[in-house]
C-alpha positions as CSV (number, residue, x, y, z in Angstrom):
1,X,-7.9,-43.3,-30.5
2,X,-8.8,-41.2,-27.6
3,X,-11.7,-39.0,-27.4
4,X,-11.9,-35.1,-27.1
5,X,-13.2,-36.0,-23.5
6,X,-10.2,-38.0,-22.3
7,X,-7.5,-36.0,-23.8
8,X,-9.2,-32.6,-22.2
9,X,-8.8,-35.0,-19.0
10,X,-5.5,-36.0,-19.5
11,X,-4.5,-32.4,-20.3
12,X,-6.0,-31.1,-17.3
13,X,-4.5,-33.9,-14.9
14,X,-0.8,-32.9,-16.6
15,X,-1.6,-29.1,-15.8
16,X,-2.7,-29.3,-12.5
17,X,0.5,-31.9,-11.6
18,X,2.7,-28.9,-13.2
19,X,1.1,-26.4,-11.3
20,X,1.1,-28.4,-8.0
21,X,5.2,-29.6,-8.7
22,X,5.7,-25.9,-9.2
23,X,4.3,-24.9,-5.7
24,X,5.9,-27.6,-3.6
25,X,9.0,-26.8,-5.2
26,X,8.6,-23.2,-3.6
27,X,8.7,-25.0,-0.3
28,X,11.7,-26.3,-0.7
29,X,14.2,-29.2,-2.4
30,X,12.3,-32.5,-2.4
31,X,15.0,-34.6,-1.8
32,X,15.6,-35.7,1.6
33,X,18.9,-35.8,3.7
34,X,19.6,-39.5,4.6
35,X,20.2,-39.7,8.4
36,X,21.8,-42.9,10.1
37,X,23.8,-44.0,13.3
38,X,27.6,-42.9,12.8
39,X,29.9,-45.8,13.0
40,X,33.2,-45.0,15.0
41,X,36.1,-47.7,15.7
42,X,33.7,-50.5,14.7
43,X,31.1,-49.4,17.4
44,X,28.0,-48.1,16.2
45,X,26.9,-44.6,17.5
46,X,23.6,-43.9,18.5
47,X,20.9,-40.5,18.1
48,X,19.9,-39.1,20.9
49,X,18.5,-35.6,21.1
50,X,20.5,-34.9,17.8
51,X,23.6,-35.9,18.8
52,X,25.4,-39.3,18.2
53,X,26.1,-41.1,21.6
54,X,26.9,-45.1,22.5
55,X,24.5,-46.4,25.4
56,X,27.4,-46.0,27.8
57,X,28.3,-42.3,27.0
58,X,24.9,-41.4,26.6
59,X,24.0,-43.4,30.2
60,X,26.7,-41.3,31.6
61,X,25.5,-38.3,29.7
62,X,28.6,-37.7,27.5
63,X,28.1,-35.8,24.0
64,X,30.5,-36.3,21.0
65,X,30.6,-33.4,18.6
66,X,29.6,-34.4,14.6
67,X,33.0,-33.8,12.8
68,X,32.2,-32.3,9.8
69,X,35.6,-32.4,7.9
70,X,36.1,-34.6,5.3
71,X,39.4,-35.4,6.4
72,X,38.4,-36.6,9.9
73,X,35.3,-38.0,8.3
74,X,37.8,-40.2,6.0
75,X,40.3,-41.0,8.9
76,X,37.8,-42.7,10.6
77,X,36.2,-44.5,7.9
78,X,39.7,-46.1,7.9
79,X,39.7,-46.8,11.6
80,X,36.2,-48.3,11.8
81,X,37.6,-50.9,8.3
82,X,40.9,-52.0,10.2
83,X,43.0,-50.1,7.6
84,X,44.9,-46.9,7.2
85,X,45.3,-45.0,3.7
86,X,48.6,-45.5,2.4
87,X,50.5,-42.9,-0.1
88,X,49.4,-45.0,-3.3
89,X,47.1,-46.7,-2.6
90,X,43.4,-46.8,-3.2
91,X,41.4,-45.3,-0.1
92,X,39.5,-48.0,1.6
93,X,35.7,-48.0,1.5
94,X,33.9,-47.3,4.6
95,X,30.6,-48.8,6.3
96,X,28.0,-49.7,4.0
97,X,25.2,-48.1,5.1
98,X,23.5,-48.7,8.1
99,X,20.4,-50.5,6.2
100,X,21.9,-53.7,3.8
101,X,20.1,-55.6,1.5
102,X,23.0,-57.2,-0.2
103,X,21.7,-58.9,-3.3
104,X,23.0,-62.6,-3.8
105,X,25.2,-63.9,-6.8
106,X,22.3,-64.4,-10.2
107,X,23.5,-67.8,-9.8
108,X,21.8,-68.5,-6.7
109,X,19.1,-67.3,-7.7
110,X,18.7,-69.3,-11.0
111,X,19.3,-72.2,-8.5
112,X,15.8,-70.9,-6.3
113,X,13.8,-70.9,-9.4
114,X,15.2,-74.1,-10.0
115,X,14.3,-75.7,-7.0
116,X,10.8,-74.0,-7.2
117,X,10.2,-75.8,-10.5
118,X,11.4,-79.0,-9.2
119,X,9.2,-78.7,-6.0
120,X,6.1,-77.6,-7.9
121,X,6.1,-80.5,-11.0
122,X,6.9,-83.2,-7.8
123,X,3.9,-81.6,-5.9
124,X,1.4,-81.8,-8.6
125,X,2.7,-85.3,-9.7
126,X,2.2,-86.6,-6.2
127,X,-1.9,-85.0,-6.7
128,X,-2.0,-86.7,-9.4
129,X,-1.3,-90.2,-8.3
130,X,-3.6,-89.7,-4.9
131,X,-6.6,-88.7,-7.5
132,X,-5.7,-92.5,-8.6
133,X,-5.5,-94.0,-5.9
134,X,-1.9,-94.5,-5.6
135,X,-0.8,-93.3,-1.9
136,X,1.1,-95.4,0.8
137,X,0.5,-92.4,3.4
138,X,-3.3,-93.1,4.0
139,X,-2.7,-89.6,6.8
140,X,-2.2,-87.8,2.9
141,X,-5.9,-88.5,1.7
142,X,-9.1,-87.1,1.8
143,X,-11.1,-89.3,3.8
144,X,-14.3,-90.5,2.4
145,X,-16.9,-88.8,5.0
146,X,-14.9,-84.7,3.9
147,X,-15.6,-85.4,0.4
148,X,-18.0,-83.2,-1.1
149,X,-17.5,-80.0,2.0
150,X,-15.8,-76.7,0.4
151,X,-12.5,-76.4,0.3
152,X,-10.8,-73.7,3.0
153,X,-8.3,-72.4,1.2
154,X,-7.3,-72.3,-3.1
155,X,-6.2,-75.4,-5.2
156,X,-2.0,-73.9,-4.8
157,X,-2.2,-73.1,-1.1
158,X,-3.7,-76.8,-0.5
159,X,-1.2,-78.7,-3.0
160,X,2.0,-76.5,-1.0
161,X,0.6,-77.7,2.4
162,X,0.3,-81.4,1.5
163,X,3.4,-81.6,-0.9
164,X,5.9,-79.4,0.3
165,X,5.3,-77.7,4.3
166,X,4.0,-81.0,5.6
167,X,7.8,-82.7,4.4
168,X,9.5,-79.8,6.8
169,X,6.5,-79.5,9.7
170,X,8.6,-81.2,12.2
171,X,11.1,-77.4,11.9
172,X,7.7,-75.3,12.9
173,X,4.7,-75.7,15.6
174,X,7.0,-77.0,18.0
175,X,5.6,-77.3,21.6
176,X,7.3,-75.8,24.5
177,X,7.7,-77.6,28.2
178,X,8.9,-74.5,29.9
179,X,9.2,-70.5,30.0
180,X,11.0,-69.4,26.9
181,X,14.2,-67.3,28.2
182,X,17.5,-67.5,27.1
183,X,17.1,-71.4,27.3
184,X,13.9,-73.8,26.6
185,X,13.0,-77.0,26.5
186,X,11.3,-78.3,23.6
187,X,8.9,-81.2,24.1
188,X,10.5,-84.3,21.9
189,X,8.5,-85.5,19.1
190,X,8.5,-88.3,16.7
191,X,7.0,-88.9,12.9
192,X,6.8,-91.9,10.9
193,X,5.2,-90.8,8.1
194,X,6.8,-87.8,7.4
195,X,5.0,-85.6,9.2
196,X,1.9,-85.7,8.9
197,X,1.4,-87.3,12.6
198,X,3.4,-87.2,15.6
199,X,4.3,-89.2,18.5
200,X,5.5,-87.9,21.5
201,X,7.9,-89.7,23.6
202,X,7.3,-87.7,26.9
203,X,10.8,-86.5,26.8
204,X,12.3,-82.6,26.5
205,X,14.9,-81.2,25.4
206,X,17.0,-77.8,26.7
207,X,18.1,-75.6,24.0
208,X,19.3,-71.8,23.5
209,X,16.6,-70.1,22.6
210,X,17.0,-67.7,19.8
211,X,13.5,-67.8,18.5
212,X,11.9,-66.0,21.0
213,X,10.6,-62.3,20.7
214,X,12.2,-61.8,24.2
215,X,14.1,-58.7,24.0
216,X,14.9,-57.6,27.5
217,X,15.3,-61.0,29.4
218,X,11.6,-60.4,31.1
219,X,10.4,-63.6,30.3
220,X,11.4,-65.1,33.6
221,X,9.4,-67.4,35.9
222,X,11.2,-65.8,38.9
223,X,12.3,-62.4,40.0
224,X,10.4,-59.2,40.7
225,X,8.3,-59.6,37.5
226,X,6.7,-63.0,38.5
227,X,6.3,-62.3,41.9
228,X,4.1,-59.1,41.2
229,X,1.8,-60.8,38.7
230,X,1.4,-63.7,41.4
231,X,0.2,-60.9,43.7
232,X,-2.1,-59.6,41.1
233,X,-3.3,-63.0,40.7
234,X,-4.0,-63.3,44.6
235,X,-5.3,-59.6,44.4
236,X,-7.8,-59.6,41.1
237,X,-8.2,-63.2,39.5
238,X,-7.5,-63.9,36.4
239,X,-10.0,-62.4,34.0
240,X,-12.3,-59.5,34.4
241,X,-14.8,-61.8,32.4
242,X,-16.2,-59.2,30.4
243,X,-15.5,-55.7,28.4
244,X,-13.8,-52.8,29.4
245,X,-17.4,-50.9,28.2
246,X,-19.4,-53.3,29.8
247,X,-18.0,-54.8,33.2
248,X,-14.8,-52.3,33.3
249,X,-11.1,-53.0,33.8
250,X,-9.0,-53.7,37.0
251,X,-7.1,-50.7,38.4
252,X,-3.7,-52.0,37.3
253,X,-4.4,-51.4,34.1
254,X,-5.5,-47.8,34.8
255,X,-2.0,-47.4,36.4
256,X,-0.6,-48.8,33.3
257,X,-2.2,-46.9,30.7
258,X,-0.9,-43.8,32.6
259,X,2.5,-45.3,33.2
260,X,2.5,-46.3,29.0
261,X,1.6,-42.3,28.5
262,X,4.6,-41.3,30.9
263,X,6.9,-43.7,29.3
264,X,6.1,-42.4,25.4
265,X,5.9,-39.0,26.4
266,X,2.4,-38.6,25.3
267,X,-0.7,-37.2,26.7
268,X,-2.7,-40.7,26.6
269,X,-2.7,-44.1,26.1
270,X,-4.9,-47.1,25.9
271,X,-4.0,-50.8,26.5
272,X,-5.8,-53.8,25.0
273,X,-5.8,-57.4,25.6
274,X,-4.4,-58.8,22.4
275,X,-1.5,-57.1,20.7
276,X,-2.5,-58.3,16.8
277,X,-6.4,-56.8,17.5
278,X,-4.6,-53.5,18.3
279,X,-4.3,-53.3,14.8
280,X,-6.2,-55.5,12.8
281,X,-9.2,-53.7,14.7
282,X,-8.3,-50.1,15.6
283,X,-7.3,-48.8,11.9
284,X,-10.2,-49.4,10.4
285,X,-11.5,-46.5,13.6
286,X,-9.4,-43.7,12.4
287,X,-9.8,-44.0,8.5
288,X,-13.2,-44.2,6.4
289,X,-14.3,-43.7,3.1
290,X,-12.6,-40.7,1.9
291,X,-8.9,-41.7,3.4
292,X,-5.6,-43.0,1.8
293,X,-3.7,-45.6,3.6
294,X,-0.5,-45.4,2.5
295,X,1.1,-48.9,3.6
296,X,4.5,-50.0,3.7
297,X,5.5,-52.9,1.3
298,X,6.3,-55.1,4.5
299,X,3.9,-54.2,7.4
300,X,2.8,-56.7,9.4
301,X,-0.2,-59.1,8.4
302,X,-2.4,-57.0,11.6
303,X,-1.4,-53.4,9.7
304,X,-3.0,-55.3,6.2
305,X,-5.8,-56.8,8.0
306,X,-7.0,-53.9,9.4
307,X,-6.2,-51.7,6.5
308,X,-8.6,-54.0,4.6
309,X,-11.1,-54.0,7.0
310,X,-11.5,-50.3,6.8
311,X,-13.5,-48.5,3.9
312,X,-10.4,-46.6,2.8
313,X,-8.3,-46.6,0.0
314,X,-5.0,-48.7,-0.2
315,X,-1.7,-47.6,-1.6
316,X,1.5,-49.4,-0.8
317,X,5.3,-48.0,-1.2
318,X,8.4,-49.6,-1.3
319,X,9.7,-50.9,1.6
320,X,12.3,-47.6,3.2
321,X,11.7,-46.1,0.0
322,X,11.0,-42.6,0.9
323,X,11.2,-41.1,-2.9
324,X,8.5,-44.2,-3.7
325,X,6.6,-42.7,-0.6
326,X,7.1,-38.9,-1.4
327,X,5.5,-40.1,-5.6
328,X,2.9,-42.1,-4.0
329,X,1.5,-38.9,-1.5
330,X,2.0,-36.3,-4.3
331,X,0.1,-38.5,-6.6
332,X,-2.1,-39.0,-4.1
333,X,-3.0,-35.3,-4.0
334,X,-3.0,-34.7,-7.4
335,X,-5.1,-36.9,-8.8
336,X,-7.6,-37.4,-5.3
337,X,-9.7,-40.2,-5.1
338,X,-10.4,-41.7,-8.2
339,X,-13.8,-43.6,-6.7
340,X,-15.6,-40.2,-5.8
341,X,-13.3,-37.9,-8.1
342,X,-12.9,-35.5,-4.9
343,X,-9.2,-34.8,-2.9
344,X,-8.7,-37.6,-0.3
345,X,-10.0,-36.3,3.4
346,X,-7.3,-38.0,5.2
347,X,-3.7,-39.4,4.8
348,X,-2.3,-41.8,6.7
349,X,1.4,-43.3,7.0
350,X,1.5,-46.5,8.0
351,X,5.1,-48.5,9.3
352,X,6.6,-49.9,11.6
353,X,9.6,-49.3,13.9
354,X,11.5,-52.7,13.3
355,X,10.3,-55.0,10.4
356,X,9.7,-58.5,12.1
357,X,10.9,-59.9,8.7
358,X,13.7,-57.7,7.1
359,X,15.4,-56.9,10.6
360,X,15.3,-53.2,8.6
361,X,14.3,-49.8,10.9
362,X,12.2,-47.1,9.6
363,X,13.4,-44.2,8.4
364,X,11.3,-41.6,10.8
365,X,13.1,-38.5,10.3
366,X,12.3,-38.9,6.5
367,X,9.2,-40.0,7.1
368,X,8.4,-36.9,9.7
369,X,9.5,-34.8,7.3
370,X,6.8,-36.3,4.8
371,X,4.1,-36.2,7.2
372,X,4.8,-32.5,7.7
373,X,5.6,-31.7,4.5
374,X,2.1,-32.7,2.8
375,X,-0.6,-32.4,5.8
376,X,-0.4,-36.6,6.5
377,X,-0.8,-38.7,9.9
378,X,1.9,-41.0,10.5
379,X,0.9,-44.3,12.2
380,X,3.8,-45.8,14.2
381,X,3.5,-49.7,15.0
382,X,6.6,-49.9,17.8
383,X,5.7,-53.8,18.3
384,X,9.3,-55.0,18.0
385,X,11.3,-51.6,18.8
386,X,9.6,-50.5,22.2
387,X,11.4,-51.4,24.8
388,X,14.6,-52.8,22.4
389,X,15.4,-49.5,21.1
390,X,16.7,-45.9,21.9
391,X,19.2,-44.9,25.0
392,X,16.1,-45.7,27.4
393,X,14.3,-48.3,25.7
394,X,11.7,-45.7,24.5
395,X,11.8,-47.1,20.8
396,X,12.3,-45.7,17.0
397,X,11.0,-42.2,18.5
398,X,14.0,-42.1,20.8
399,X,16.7,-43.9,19.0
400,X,16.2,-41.2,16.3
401,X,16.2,-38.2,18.7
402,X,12.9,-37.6,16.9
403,X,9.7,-35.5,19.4
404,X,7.2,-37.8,20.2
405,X,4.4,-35.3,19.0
406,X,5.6,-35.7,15.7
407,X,4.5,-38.9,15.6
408,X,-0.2,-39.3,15.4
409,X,-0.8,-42.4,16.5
410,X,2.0,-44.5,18.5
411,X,1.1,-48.3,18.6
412,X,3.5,-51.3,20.6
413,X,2.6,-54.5,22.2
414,X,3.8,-56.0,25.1
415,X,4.4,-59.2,24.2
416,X,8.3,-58.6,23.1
417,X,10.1,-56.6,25.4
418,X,7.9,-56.6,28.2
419,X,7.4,-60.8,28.4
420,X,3.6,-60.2,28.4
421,X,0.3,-59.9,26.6
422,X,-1.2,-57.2,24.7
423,X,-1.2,-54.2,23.0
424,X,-1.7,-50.1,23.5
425,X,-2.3,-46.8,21.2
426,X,-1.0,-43.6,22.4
427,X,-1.3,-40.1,21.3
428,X,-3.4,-37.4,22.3
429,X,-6.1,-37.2,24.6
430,X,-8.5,-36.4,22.0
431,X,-7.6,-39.3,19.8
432,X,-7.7,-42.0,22.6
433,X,-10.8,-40.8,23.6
434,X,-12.3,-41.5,20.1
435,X,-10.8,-44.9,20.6
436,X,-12.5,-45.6,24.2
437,X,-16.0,-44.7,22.3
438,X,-15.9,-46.4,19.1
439,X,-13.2,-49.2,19.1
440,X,-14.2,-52.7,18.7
441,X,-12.0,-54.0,20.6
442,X,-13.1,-52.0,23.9
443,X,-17.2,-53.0,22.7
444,X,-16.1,-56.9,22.3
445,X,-12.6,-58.0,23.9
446,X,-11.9,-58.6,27.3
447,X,-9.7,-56.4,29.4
448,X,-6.4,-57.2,30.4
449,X,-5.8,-59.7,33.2
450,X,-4.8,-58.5,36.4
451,X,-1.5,-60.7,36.4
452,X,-0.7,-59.8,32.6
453,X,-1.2,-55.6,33.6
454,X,1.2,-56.5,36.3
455,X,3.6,-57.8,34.4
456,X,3.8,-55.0,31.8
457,X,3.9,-52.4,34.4
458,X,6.5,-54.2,36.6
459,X,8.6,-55.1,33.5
460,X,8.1,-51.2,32.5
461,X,9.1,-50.0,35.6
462,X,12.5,-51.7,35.8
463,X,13.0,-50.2,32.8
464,X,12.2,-46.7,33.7
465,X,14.6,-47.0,36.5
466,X,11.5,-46.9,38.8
467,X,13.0,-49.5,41.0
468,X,15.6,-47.5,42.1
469,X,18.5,-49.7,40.3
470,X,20.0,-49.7,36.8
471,X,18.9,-52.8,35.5
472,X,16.7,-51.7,33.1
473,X,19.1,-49.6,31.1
474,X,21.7,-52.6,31.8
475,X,19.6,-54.9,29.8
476,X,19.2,-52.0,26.6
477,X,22.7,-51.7,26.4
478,X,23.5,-55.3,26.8
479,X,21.1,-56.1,24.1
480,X,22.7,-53.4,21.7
481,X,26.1,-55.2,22.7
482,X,24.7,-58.4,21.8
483,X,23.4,-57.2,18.4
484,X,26.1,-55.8,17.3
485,X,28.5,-58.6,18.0
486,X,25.8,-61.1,16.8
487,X,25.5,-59.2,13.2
488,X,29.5,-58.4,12.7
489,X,30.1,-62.2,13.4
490,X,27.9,-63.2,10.9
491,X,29.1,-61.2,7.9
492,X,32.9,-62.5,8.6
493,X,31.5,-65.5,8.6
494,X,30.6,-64.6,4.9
495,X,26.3,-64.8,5.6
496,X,23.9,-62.1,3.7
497,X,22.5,-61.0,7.0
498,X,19.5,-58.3,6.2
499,X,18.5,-54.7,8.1
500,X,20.1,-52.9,10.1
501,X,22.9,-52.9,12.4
502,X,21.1,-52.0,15.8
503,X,18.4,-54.3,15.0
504,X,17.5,-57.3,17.3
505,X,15.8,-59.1,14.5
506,X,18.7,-60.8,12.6
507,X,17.4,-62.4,9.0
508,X,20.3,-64.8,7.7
509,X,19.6,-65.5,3.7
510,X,19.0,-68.9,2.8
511,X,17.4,-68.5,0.0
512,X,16.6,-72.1,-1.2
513,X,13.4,-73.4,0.6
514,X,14.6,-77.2,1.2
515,X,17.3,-75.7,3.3
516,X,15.0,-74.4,5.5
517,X,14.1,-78.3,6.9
518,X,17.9,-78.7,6.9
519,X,18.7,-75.5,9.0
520,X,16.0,-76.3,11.1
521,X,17.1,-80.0,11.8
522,X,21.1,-79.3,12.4
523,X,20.6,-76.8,14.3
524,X,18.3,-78.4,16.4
525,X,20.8,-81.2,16.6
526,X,23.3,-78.8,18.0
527,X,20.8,-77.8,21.1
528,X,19.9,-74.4,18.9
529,X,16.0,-73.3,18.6
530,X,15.8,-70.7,15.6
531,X,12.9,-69.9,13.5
532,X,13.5,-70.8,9.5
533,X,10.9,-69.0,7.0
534,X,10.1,-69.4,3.7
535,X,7.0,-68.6,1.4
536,X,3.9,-68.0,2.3
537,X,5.7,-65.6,4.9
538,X,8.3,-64.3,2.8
539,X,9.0,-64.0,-1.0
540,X,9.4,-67.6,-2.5
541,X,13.0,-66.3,-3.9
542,X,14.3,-65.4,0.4
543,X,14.1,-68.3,2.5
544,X,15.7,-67.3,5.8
545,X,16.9,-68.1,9.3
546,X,15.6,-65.6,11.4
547,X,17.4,-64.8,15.0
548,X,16.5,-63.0,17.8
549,X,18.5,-61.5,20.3
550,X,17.8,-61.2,23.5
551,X,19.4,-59.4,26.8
552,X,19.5,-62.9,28.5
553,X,21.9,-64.1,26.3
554,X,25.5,-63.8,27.7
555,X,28.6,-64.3,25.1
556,X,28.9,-68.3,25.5
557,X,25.7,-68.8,24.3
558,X,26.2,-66.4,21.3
559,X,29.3,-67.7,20.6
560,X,27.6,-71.6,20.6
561,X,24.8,-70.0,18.4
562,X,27.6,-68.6,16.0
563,X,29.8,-72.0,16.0
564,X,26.5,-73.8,15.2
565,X,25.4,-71.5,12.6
566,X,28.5,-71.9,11.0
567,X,28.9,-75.2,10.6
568,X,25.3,-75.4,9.0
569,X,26.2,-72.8,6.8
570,X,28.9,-75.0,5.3
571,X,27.4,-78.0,5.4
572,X,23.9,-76.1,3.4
573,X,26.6,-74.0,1.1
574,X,24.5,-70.8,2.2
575,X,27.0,-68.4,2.5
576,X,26.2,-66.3,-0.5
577,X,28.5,-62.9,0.8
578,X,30.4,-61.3,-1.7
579,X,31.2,-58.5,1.4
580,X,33.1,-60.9,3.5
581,X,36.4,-58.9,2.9
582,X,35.0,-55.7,4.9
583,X,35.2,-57.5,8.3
584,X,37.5,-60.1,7.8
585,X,40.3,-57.6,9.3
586,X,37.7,-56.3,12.2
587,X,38.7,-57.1,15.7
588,X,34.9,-57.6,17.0
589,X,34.7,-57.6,20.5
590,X,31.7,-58.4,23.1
C-alpha cells in the first residue's frame, strides 16, 4: 500500500498535469496539421516559400496555386494512380503518404526470428567446440600469448563477430583503388578460410557505385573542384599542424565559414575538421546539468555520443512521431527533473534532416511548431540533406519553405554533398561565439586543411551559382530526377523501399540477415557496389540494402542498378510488397 506521502505526491503531480493541460489547451488545438510534398501526374511537388513547385518550375520561378476542392483534389489523386473513377466503381486510392514504412507479411517475420534462432544456437555451438579444442580455422582461436588480457567488448558482441559477421566480412571493409564517383574500382580480394584473412591478387575491379554518400557528383578527381584544392595545396600545405586556438586556421576557411553563413541564411557559422566530432563533441557545449535532450529514436551514433557525453538528461521519442514528441516535452514540463526535483533549465530537440538509415525526412514544420509552442531549441543535424535537398540545395530548412531563424542550432558536414571533409554549426553570432570559446574541438582538433576548405567552398560555390553557370542547380534537380525514378522503380518491382519519396537515401528491406552476404555477393558479381546492413546497425528484425543516389549517375547506370537488383531480389525471394498494384499501371519516366 502506499503511504499518505506518495499519494499527496501522486495527487499533486495529477493536479498540476490538469492545470497545465488546461492552459496549453487555451493556446490552442494540440494536434498538428500534417504537411508533405503534393504529388501531381506521378511527379512529386516540392515546398518552397509555401507554395508547391517542381525544381524546374520553381528554377524558372513558376507558382502553382493549392487547389483546395475536394473534387480537383480527387481528380488528381486519379491521375497521379494511372486510373480514372468510373460511375460504379470504387474510387481509386491515392498516394500513400509521402513517409512509408510498409510493414512486411507476419510470415516473414516469423521466418527472421527463425533465422535468428538458428544463427545464435550454431554460434554458441561453434564456442563450444573451440573451448575443446575442436577448430580447423586456427585464424578463429585465441592465441596462447592474448589469453588472460580483458576482453574489449561483451561475451554476445564477441560470439556475433566470430560466428556470424566474420562468415559475411568479404560484403563490408572493402578497399577502394580510385575516387569514388559514379564508378569505382574495388581492389580484388581473396579468402580461404572464410574470411577471416585475405589475399589480395593485385587486381581491381570497376563498378557503379551506389554506396557512396556522393550526392551532387563533387567527388571528382578533375574539374574546377580539384584543380582549386591543388592550388590550395601549392598555396597553404596540407595541415595547419595545430589548433584553431593555438596556431590559427588558413584564410580559406575564414572565407568558408562566411560563405556557409551566406548559404544557410544565418548570421554565423563555424567549420571543423571532422564531421562526426561536430557532434559527438559540441552537444555536450550547449546543454549541462539542468537540460533535457529530447533525442530522436534514430539519430546518428555522433547525436547519441555526444548526448551522452553531456551532463544532461536523455529522453528519446519515436522516430517522426510528433504526438510521442509533443507527450514527451509536456511531461517533461510537468513533472521537471526528477534528479533535482526543479523544472528543466533548457530543452533541446534533437534530429536530423535525412535519416542515414530509414531514408525518412524530418518533419520540421511540426517540429517548429513544437519548439515554439513550449519554449524548446531545436537542434538540426543537415549531414545527409545539405546540399541534396530544397530548390537550391539549401536542405530540410528550404525544402520545407521553413525561415532559417526558426531553426537554433543548424549542423551539416561536408563530407556528402560537398565531396570533402568536415563539419560546421551555424546560428547566431552569439551562439557560435560560445562555441569558438569553449568547444573542444576548437581547444584540441586541428583546423581544416587548406585543400579540404577549398574544396567545400569551391564545391559550395557551384552550387550557389557563384560561377556564373547553372550547374549547381542542374545537379539538385538531376538528383531529385534520379530519386524519384530510382524509388518508383523499385516499388513496381514489388521491394519494401523505406522513407520518403525525395530522399537520396533509398533502404530496400531484406529483412533476413544471411541475405545480406547473398545481396552483397550477386550484386557485386553484376559490377554493382551497394552497402547491405544488418544488426548491430539496424534492428536485428530489418536487414537492408541501402542505396545512394547520386547526381553522377545518368539513366543507364540506374537502369543496370535496377536490372541487377531485380534479379537478386528473385533469386533471395525478398520482395515482401504487398503495394505492388499502386504502380504497376504508372508510366515512370526519367
Amino acid at each position: 500500500m502506499r503511504s499518505e506521502h506518495s499519494l499527496y505526491k501522486l495527487n499533486l503531480g495529477r493536479c498540476a498535469n490538469d492545470f497545465f493541460l488546461h492552459k496549453i489547451s487555451s493556446l490552442g488545438d494540440f494536434s498538428l496539421l500534417h504537411t508533405s510534398p503534393v504529388r501531381e501526374n506521378g511527379c512529386t511537388k516540392l515546398t518552397v516559400n509555401g507554395f508547391h513547385c517542381s525544381p524546374k518550375e520553381a528554377k524558372n520561378g513558376e507558382e502553382k496555386k493549392d487547389k483546395t476542392s475536394q473534387e480537383k483534389e480527387d481528380g488528381e489523386k486519379g491521375k497521379a494512380n494511372g486510373q480514372r473513377k468510373k460511375e460504379g466503381q470504387i474510387e481509386p486510392k491515392g498516394w500513400e503518404e509521402e513517409e512509408e514504412f510498409e510493414k512486411c507479411h507476419s510470415f516473414v517475420s516469423f521466418s527472421v526470428y527463425f533465422t535468428w534462432f538458428v544463427l545464435t544456437v550454431h554460434a554458441y555451438f561453434r564456442e563450444f567446440l573451440r573451448r575443446y579444442g575442436i577448430e580447423s580455422n586456427k585464424a578463429a582461436v585465441e592465441r596462447t600469448e592474448l589469453r588472460g588480457f580483458a576482453p574489449l567488448v561483451d561475451s554476445f558482441e564477441a560470439i556475433y563477430a566470430r560466428n556470424c559477421y566474420m562468415r559475411v566480412r568479404d560484403v563490408f571493409e572493402r578497399p577502394i583503388g580510385g575516387v569514388p564517383g559514379a564508378k569505382v574500382k574495388l581492389v580484388d580480394r581473396q579468402t580461404d578460410d572464410f574470411c577471416w584473412t585475405f589475399k589480395f591478387p593485385g587486381s581491381q575491379t570497376e563498378v557503379i557505385n551506389v554506396s557512396s554518400y556522393n550526392y551532387l557528383g563533387f567527388a571528382q578527381n578533375a574539374g574546377p573542384c580539384a584543380e582549386m584544392a591543388a592550388k590550395a595545396v601549392e598555396k597553404g600545405g596540407l595541415s595547419t599542424c595545430g589548433s584553431a586556438l593555438e596556431v590559427g586556421q588558413c584564410s580559406i576557411q575564414s572565407d568558408l565559414e562566411n560563405l556557409v553563413a551566406k548559404f544557410l541564411g544565418v548570421e554565423e557559422a563555424i567549420c571543423f575538421s571532422m564531421g562526426f566530432a561536430t557532434n559527438s563533441m559540441n552537444v555536450a557545449c550547449l546543454v549541462d546539468e539542468d537540460s533535457l535532450i529530447v533525442s530522436d529514436q534514430f539519430n546518428h551514433a555522433s547525436l547519441i555520443l555526444g548526448a551522452r557525453m553531456s551532463s544532461a538528461t536523455i529522453r528519446v521519442f519515436r522516430h517522426n512521431d510528433m504526438p510521442d514528441l509533443e507527450r514527451v516535452l509536456r511531461d517533461a514540463i510537468v513533472y521537471g527533473n526528477e534528479r533535482t526535483g526543479r523544472p528543466f533549465a533548457k530543452i533541446v530537440i534533437v534530429v536530423e534532416g535525412i535519416y542515414s538509415m530509414e531514408g525518412s525526412i524530418c518533419k520540421l514544420r511540426e517540429l517548429i511548431t513544437l519548439k515554439k509552442r513550449y519554449k524548446c531549441y531545436l537542434y538540426l543535424d543537415e549531414a545527409h540533406s545539405i546540399g541534396a535537398m530544397g530548390r537550391t540545395g539549401r536542405g530540410v530548412i528550404e525544402y520545407w519553405g521553413c525561415d532559417p531563424a526558426d531553426v537554433d542550432v543548424c549542423m551539416g558536414t561536408f563530407t556528402k554533398s560537398f565531396g570533402a571533409a568536415g563539419g560546421y554549426l551555424a546560428g547566431k553570432s552569439s551562439l557560435i561565439a560560445h562555441l569558438r570559446r569553449h568547444s573542444s574541438t576548437s581547444f584540441y582538433s586541428l583546423a581544416m586543411s587548406a585543400p579540404v576548405a577549398q574544396q567545400v567552398f569551391t564545391s559550395m560555390s557551384i552550387i550557389m551559382g557563384r560561377d556564373n553557370t547553372d550547374q549547381g542547380w542542374r545537379r539538385i534537380e538531376r538528383l531529385a530526377r534520379n530519386t524519384r525514378y530510382f524509388r518508383l522503380r523499385l516499388k513496381q518491382m514489388g521491394f519494401i523501399v523505406y522513407g520518403s519519396e525525395d530522399s537520396p537515401v533509398i533502404p530496400i528491406m531484406i529483412y533476413h540477415p544471411t541475405k545480406c552476404g547473398l545481396w552483397g555477393r550477386l550484386l557485386l558479381e553484376r559490377k554493382i557496389s551497394a552497402v547491405v546492413v544488418s544488426f548491430p546497425a539496424t534492428a536485428m528484425t530489418e536487414s537492408r540494402c541501402r542505396i545512394c543516389i547520386s547526381a553522377a549517375h545518368d539513366k543507364e547506370m540506374l537502369d543496370k542498378v535496377l536490372d541487377a537488383i531485380d534479379e537478386v531480389g528473385d533469386i533471395s525471394a525478398t520482395k515482401h510488397s504487398n503495394r505492388t498494384h499502386r504502380y504497376r499501371q504508372l508510366d515512370v519516366k526519367w
